[in-house]
N, CA, C and O atoms as CSV, one atom per row, in Angstrom:
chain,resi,resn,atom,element,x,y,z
A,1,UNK,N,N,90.693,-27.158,-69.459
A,1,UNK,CA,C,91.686,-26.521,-70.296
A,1,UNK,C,C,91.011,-25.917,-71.513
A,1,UNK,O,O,90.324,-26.663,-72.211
A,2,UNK,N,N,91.161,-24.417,-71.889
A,2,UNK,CA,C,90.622,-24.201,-72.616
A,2,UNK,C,C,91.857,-23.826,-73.723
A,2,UNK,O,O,92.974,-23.390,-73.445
A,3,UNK,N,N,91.190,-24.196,-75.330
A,3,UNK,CA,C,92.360,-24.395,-76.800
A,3,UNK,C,C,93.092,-22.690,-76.650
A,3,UNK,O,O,92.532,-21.610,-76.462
A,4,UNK,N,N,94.425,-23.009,-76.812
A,4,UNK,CA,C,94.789,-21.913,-77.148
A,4,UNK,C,C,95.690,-21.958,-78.248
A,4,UNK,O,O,96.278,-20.910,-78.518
A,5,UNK,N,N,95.898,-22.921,-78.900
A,5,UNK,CA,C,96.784,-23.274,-79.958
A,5,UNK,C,C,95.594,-22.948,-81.289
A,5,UNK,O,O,94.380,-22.800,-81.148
A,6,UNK,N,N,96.363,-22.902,-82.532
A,6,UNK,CA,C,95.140,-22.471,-83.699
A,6,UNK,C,C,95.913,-23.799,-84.283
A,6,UNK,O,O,96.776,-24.459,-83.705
A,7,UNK,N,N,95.350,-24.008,-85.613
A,7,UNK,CA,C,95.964,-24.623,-86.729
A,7,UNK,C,C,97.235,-24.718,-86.829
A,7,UNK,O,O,97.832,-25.757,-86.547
A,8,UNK,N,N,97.610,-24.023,-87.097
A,8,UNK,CA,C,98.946,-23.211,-88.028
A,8,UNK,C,C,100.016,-23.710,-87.264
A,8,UNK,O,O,100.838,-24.513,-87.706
A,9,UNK,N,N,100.020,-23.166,-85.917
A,9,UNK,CA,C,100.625,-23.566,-84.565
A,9,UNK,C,C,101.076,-25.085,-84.172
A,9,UNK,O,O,102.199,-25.437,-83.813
A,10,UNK,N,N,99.994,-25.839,-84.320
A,10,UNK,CA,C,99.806,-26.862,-84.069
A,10,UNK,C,C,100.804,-27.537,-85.366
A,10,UNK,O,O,101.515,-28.541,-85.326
A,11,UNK,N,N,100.678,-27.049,-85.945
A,11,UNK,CA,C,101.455,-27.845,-87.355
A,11,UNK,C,C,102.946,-27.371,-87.847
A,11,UNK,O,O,103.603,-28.027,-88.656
A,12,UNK,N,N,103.274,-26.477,-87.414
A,12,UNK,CA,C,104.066,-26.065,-86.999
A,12,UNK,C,C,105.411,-27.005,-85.624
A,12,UNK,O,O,106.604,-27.284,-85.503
A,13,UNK,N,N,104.054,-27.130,-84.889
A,13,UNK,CA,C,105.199,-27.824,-83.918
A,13,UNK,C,C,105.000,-29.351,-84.089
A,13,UNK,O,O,105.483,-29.875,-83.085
A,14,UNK,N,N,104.503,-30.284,-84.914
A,14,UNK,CA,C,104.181,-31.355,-85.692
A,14,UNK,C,C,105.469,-31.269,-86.186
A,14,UNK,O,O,106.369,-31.756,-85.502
A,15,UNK,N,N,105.779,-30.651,-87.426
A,15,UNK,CA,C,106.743,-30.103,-88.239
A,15,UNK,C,C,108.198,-30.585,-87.343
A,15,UNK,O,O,108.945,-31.555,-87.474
A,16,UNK,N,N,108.197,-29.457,-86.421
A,16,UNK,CA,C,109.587,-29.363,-85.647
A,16,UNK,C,C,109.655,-30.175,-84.943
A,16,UNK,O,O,110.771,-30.224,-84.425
A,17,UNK,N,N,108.876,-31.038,-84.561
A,17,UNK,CA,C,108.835,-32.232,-83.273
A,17,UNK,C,C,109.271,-33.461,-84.136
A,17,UNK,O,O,109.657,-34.448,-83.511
A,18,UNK,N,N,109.250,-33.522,-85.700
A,18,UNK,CA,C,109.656,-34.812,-86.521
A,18,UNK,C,C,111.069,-34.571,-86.911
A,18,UNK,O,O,111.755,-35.500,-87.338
A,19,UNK,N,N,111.434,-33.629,-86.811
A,19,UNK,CA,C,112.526,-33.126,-87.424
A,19,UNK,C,C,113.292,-33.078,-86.291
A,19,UNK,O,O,114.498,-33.263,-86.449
A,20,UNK,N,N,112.980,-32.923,-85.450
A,20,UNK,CA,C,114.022,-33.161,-84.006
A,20,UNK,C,C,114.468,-34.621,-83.595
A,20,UNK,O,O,115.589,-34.907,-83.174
A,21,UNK,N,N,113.057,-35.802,-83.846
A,21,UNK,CA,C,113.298,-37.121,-83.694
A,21,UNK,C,C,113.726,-37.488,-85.123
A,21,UNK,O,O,113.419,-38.662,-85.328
A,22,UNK,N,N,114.052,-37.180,-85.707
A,22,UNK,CA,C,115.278,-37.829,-87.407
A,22,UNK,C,C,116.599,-36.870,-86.787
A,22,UNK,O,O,117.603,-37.577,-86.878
A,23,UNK,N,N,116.846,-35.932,-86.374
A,23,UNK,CA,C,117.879,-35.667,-85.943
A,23,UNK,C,C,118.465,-36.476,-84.448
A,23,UNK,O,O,119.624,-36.830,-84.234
A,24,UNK,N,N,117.506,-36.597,-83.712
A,24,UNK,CA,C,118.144,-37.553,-82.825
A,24,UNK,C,C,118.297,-39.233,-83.503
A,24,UNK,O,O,119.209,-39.942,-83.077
A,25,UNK,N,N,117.608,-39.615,-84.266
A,25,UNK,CA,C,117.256,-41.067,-84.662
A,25,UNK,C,C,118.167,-41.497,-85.673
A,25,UNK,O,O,118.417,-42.660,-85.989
A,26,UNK,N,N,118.671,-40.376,-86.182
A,26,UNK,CA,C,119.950,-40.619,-87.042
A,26,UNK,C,C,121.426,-40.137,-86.838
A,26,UNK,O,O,122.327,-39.873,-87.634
A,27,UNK,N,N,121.346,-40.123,-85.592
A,27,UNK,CA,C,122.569,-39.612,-84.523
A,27,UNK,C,C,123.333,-38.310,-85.404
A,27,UNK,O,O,124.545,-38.146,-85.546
A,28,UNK,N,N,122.664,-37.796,-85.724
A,28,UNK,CA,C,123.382,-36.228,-86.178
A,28,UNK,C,C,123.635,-35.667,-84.904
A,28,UNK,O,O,124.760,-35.243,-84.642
A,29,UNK,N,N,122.505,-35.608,-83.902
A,29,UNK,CA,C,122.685,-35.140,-82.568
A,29,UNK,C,C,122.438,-36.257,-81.755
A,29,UNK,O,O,121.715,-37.236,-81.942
A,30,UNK,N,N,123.445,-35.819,-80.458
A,30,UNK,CA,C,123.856,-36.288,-79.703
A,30,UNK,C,C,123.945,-35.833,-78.322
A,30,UNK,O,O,123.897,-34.721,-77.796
A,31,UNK,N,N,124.126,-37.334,-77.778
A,31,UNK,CA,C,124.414,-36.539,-75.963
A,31,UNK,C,C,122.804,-36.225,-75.622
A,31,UNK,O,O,121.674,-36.593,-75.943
A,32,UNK,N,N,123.658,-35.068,-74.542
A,32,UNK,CA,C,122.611,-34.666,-73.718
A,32,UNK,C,C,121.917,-33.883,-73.924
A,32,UNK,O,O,121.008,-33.536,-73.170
A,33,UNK,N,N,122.362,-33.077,-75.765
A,33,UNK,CA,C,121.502,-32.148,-76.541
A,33,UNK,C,C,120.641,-32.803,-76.840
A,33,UNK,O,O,119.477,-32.479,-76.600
A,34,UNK,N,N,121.055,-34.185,-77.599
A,34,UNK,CA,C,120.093,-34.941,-78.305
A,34,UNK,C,C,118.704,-35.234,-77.389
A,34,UNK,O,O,117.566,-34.999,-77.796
A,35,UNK,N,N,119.045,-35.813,-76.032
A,35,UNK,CA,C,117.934,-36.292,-75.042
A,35,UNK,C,C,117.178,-35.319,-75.000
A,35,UNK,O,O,116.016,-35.460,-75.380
A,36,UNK,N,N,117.739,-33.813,-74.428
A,36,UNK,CA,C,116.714,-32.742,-74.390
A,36,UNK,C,C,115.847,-32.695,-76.130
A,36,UNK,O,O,114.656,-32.924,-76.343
A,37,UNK,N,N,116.563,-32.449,-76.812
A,37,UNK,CA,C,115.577,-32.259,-78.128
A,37,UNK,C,C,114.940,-33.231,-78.107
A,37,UNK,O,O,113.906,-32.584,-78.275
A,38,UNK,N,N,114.521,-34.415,-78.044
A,38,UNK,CA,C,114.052,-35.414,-77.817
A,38,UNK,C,C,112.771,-35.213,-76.657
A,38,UNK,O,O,111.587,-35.519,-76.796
A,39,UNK,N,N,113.309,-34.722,-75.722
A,39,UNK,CA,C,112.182,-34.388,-75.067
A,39,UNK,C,C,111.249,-33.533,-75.133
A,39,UNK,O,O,110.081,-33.686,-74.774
A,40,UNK,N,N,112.044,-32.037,-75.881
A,40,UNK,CA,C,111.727,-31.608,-76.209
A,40,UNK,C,C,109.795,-31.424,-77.216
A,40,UNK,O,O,108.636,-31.025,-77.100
A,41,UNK,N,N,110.879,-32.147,-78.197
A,41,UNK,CA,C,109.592,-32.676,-79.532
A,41,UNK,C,C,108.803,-33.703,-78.832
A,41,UNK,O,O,107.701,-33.678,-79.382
A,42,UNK,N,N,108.797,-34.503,-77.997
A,42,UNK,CA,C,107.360,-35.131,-77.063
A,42,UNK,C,C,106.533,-34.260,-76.651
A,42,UNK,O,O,105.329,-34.504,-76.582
A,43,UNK,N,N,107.203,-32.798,-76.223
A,43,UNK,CA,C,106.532,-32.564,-75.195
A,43,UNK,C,C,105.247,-31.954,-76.111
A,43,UNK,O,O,104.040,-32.057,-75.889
A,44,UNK,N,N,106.144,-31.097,-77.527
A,44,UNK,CA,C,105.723,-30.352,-78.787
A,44,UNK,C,C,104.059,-31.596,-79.539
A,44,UNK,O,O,102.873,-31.524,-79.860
A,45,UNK,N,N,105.028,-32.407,-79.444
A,45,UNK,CA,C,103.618,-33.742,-79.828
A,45,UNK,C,C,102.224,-33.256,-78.861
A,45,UNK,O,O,101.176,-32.701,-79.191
A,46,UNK,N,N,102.708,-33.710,-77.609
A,46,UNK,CA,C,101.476,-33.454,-76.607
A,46,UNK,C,C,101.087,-32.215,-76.305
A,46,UNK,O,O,100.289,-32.051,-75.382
A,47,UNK,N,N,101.459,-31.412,-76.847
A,47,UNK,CA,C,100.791,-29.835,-76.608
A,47,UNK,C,C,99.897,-29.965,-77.962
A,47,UNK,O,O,98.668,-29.999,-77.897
A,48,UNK,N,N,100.408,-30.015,-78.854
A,48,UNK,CA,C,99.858,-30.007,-79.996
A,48,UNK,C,C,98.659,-30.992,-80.277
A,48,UNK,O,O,97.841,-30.535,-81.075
A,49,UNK,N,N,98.401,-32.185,-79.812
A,49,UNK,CA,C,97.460,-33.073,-79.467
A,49,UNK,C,C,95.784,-32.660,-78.724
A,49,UNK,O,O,94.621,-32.928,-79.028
A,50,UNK,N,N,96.526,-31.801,-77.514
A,50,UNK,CA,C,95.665,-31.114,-76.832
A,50,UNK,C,C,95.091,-29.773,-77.271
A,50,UNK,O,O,93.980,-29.379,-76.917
A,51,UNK,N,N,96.041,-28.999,-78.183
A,51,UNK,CA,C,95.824,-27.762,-78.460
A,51,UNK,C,C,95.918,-26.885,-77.469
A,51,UNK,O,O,95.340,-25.819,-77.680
A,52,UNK,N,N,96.648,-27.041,-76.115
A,52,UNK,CA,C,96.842,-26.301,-75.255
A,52,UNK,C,C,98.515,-26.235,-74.861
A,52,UNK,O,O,99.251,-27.221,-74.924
A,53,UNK,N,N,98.859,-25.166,-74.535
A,53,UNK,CA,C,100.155,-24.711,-74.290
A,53,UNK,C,C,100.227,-24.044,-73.185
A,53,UNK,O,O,99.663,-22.950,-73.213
A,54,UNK,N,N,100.921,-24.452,-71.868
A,54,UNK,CA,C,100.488,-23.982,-70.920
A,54,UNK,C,C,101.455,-22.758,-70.908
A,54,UNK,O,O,100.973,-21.809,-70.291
A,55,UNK,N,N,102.592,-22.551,-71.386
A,55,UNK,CA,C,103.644,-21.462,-71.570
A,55,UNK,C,C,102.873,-20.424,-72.373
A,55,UNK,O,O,103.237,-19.252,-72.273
A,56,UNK,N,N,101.733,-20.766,-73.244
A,56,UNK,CA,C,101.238,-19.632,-73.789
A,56,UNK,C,C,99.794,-18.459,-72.977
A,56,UNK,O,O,99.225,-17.383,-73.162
A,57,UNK,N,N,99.827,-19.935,-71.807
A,57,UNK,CA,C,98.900,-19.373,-70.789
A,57,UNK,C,C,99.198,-17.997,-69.941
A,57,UNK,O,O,98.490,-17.100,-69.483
A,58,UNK,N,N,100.800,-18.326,-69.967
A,58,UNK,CA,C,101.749,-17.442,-69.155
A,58,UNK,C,C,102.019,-16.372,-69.065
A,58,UNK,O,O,102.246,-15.580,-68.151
A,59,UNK,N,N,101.972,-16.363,-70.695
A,59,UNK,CA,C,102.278,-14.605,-71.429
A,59,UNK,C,C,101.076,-14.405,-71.807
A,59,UNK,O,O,101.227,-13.655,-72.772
A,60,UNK,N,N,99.946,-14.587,-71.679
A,60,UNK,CA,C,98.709,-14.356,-72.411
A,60,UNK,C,C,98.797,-14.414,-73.833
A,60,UNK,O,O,98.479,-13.447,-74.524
A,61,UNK,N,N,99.292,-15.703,-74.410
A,61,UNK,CA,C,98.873,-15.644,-75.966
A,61,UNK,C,C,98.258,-16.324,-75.994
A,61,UNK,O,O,98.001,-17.132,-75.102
A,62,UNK,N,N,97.593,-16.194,-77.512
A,62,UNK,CA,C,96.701,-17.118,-77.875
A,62,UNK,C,C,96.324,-17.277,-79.207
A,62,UNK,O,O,95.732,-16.253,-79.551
A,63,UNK,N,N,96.411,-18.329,-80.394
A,63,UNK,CA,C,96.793,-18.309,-81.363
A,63,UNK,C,C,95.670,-19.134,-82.204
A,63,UNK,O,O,95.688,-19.267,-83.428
A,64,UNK,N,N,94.491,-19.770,-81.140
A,64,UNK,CA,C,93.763,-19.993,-81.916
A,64,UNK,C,C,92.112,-18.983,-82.190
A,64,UNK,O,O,91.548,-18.228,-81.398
A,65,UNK,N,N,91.825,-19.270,-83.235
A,65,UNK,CA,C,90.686,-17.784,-83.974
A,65,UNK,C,C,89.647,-18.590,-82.678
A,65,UNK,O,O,89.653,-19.686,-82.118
A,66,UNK,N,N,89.084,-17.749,-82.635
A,66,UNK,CA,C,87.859,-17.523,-82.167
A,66,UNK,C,C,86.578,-17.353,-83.365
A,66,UNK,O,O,86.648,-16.741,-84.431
A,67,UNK,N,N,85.311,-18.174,-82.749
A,67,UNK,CA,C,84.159,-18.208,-83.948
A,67,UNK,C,C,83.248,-16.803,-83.750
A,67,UNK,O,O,82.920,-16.468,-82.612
A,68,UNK,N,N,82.888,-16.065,-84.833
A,68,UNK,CA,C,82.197,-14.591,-84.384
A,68,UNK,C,C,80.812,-15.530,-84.329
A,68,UNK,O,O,80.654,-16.634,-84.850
A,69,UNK,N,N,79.830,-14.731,-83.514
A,69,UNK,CA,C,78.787,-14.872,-83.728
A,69,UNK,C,C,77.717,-14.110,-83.993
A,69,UNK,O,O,76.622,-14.632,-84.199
């Protein structure tokens, strides 16, 4: 697997993946929204862990810099 996530990205979905589990963890949301967001922000954890996004493989993005040499 090669990184395609940068910084920014990565912290970013850090960000939104905590904020999804205090919205499920403090029952603001609910149901079967709540479970998906929930799964959601795991999944956001483990992409972000790896620095790879396989959905960004898909569309050809790619968000982390590259080193010049």
């Amino acid at each position: 697997m090669k990184k395609n996530m940068g910084n920014a990205d990565r912290m970013i979905r850090i960000l939104l993946a905590v904020v999804m589990a205090v919205l499920y963890f403090t029952n603001t949301v609910t149901g079967t929204f709540g479970i998906v967001l929930l799964v959601l922000a795991g999944v956001f954890v483990l992409t972000s862990l790896v620095s790879f996004c396989p959905l960004y493989t898909l569309i050809g993005l790619n968000t982390c810099k590259t080193k010049k040499q």
